[in-house]
C-alpha positions as CSV (number, residue, x, y, z in Angstrom):
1,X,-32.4,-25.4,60.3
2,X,-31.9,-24.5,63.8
3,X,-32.8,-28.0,65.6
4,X,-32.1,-31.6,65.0
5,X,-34.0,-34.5,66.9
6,X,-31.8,-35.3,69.2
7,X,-32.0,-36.4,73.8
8,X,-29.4,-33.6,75.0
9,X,-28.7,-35.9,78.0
10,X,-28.3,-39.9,78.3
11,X,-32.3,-40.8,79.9
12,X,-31.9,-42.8,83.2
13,X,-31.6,-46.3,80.8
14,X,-29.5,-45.6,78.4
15,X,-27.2,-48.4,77.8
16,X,-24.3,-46.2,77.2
17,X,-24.2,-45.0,81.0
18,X,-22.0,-46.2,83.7
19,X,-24.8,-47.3,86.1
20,X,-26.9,-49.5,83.7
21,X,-27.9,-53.4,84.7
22,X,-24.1,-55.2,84.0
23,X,-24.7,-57.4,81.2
24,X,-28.1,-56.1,80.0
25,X,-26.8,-56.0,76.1
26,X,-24.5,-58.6,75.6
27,X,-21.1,-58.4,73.9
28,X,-22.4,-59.1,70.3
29,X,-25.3,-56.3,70.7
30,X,-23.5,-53.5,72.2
31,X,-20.3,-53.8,69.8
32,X,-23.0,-53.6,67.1
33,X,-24.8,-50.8,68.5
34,X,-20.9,-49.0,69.3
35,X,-20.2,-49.7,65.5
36,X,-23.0,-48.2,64.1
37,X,-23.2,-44.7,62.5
38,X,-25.7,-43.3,64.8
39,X,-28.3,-44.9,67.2
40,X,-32.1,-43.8,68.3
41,X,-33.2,-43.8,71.6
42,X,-34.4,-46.7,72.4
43,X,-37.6,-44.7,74.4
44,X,-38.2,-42.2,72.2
45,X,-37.5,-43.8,68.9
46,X,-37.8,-40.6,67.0
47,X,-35.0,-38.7,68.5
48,X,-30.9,-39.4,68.5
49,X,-29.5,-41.2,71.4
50,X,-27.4,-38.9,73.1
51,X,-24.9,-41.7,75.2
52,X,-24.1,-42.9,71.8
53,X,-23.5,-39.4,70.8
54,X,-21.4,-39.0,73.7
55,X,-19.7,-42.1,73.8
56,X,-18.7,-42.4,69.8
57,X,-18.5,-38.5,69.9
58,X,-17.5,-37.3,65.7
59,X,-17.6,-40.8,64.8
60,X,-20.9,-40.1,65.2
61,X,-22.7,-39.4,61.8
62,X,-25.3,-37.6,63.6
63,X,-22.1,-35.5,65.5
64,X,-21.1,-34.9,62.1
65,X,-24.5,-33.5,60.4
66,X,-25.0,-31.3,63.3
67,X,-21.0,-29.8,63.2
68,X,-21.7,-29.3,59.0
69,X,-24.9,-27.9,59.8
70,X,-23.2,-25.4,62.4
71,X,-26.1,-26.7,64.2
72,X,-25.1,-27.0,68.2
73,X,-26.6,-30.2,70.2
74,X,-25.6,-28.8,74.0
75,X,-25.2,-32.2,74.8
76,X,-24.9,-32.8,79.1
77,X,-24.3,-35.9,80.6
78,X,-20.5,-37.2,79.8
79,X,-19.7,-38.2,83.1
80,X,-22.6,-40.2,83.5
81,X,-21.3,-42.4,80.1
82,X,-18.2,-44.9,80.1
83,X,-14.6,-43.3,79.4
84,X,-14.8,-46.1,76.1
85,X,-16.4,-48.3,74.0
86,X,-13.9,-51.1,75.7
87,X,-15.6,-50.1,79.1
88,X,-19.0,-50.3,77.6
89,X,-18.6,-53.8,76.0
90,X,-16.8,-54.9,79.0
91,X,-20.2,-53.7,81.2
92,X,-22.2,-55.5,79.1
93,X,-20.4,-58.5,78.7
94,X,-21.1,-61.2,81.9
């Protein structure tokens, strides 16, 4: 297997990012969507998301698959995602 569906770089809404809308999610949605093992895009619903990739990085179970696999996801885009899952909630907490 040489490719996993997967966004290589957080799309210009991604909830995970440092310049979405402040309070879009909610505290109770975004600590469930940080605590899960792996998240879809939320545009293209057939593909990983790669800000939770990013942001959850091997905690990740989609991280993990790909590192067994020896398959590499060339992921681009961690500046544009929060430092931390505290930052993130915080963000979408108002």
């Amino acid at each position: 297997m040489s490719k996993l569906p997967h966004i290589k770089k957080p799309c210009r809404d991604c909830p995970f990012r440092k310049d979405t809308l402040q309070g879009w999610l909610g505290k109770k949605r975004v600590t469930e969507i940080l605590a899960a093992d792996s998240f879809v895009c939320h545009k293209k619903t057939d593909m990983q998301c790669a800000g939770h990739m990013l942001i959850n990085g091997k905690n990740n179970a989609f991280v993990r698959l790909a590192d067994r696999l020896r398959v590499p996801l060339d992921l681009t885009g961690s500046e544009l995602v929060f430092e931390s899952k505290a930052a993130c909630v915080e963000h979408h907490t108002s």
